[in-house]
Backbone as CSV, one residue per row, in Angstrom:
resi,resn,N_x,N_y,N_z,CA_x,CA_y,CA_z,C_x,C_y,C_z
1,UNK,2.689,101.904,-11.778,2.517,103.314,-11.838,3.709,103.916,-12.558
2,UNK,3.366,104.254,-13.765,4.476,105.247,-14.433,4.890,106.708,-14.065
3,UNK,5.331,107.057,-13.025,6.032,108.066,-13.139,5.987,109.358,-14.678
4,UNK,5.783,110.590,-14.323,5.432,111.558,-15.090,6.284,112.597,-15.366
5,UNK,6.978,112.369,-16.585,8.129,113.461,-16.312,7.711,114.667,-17.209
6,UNK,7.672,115.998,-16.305,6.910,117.246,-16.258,8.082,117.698,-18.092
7,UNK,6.975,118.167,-19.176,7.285,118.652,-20.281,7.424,120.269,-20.160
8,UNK,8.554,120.781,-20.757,8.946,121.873,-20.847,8.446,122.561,-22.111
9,UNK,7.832,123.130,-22.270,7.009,124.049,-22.812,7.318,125.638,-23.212
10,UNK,8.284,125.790,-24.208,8.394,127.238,-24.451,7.390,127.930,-25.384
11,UNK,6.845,129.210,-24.951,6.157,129.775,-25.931,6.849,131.115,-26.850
12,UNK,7.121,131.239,-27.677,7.391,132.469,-28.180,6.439,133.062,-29.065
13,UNK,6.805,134.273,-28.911,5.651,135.650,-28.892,6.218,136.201,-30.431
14,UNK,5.384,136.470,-31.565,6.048,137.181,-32.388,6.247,138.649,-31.500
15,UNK,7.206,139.340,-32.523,6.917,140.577,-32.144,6.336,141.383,-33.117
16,UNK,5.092,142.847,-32.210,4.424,143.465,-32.893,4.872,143.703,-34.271
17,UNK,4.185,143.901,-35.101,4.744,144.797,-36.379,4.508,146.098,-36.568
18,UNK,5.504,146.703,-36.725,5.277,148.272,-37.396,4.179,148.715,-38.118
19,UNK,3.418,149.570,-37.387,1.958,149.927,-38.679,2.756,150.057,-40.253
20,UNK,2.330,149.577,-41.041,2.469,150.331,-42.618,2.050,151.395,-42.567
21,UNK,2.887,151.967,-43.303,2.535,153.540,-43.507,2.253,153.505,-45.365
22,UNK,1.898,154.347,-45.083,0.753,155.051,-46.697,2.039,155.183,-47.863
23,UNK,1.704,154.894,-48.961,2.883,155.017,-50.072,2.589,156.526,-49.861
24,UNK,3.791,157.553,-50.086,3.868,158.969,-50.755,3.486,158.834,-52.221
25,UNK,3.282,159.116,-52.837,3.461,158.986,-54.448,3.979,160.172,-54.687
26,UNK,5.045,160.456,-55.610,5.778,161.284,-56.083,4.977,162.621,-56.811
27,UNK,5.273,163.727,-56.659,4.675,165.165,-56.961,4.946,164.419,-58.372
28,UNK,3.546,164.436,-59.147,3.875,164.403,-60.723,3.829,165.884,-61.363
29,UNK,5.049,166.593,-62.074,5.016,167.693,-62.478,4.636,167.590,-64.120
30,UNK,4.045,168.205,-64.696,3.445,168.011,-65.895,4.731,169.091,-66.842
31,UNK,4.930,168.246,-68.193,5.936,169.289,-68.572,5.285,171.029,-69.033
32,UNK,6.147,171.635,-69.418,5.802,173.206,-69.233,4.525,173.153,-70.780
33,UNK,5.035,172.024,-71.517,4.419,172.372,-73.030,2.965,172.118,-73.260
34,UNK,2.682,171.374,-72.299,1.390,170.872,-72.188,0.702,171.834,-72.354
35,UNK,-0.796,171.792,-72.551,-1.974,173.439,-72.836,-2.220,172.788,-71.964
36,UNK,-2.925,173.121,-70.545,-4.027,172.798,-70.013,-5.382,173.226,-70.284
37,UNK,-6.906,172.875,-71.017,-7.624,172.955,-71.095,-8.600,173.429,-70.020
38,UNK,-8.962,174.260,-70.324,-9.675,175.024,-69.274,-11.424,175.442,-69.490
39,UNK,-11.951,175.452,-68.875,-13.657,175.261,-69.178,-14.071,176.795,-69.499
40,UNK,-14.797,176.896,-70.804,-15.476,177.909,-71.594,-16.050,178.905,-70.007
41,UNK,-16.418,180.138,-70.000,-17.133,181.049,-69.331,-18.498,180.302,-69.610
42,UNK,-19.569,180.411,-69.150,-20.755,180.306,-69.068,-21.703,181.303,-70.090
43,UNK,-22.426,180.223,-70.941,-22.814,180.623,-72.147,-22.252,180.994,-73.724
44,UNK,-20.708,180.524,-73.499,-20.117,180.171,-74.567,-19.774,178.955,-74.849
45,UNK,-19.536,178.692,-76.182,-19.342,177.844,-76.574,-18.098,177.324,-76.622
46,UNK,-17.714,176.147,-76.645,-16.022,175.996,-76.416,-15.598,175.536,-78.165
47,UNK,-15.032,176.667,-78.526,-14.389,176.709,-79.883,-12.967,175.440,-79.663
48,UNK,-12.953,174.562,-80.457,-12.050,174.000,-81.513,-11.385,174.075,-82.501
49,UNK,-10.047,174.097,-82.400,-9.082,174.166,-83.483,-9.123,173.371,-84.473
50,UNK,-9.433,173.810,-85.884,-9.807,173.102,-86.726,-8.495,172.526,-87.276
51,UNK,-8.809,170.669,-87.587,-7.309,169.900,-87.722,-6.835,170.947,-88.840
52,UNK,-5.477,170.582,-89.333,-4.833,171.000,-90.257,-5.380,170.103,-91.851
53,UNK,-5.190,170.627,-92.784,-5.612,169.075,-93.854,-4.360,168.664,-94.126
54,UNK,-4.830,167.021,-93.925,-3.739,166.312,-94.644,-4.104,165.685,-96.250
55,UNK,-3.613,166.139,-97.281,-4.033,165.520,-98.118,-3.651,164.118,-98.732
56,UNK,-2.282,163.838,-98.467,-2.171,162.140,-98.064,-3.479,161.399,-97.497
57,UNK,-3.761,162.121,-96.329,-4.704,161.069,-95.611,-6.011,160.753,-96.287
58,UNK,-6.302,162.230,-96.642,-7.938,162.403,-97.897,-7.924,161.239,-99.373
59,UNK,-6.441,161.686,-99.804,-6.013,160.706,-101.262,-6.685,159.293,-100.267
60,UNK,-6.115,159.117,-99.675,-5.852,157.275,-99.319,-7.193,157.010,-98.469
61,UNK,-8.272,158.175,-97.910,-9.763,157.399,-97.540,-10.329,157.531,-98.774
62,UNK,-10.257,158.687,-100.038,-11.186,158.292,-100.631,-10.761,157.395,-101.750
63,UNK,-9.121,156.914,-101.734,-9.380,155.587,-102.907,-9.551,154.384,-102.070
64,UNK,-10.165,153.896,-100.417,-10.556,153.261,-100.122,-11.986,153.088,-100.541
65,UNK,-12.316,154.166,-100.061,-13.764,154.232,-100.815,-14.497,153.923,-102.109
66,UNK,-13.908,154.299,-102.741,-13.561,154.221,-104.214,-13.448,152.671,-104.587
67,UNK,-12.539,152.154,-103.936,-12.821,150.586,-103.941,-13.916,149.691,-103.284
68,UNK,-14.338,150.660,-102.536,-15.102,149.474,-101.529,-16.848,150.116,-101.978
69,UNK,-16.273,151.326,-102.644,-17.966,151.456,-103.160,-17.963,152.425,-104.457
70,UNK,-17.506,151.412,-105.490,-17.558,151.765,-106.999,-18.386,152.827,-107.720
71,UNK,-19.420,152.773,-107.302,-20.670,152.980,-108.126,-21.231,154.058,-107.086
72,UNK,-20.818,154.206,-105.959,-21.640,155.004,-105.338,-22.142,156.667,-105.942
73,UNK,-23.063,157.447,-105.967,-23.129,158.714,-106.457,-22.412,159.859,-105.721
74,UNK,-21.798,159.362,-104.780,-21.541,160.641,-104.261,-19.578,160.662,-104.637
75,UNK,-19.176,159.447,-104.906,-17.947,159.331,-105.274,-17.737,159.587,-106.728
76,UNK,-18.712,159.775,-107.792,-18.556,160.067,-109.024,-17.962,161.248,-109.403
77,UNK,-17.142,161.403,-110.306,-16.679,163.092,-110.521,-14.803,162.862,-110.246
């Protein structure tokens, strides 16, 4: 008969955790220069500022054009 020598047994407990709490996210302030866009009255139309011309940009689409469609009729002239 073997004799039984009684095992000691510790349990440890985590401890609770702190709920998480919610990120704040920081007040985003928009700078002063911004327009904010704002929705037409009802039954108007919402007018657009017509771009400025660039004529750099016009020169350089239509001698793309110009290359990429020689012959076309509407590029003649």
């Amino acid at each position: 008969m073997t004799t039984h020598r009684p095992s000691i047994v510790t349990y440890v407990h985590r401890p609770e955790r702190a709920p998480r709490r919610q990120a704040q996210a920081a007040a985003i302030v928009p700078p002063k220069s911004i327009v904010v866009a704002r929705k037409p009255k009802p039954g108007r139309p919402r007018q657009r500022p017509e771009p400025e011309p660039d004529p750099e940009g016009e020169a350089s689409v239509s001698a793309f054009f110009k290359r990429m469609m020689p012959d076309h009729p509407l590029l003649q002239g």
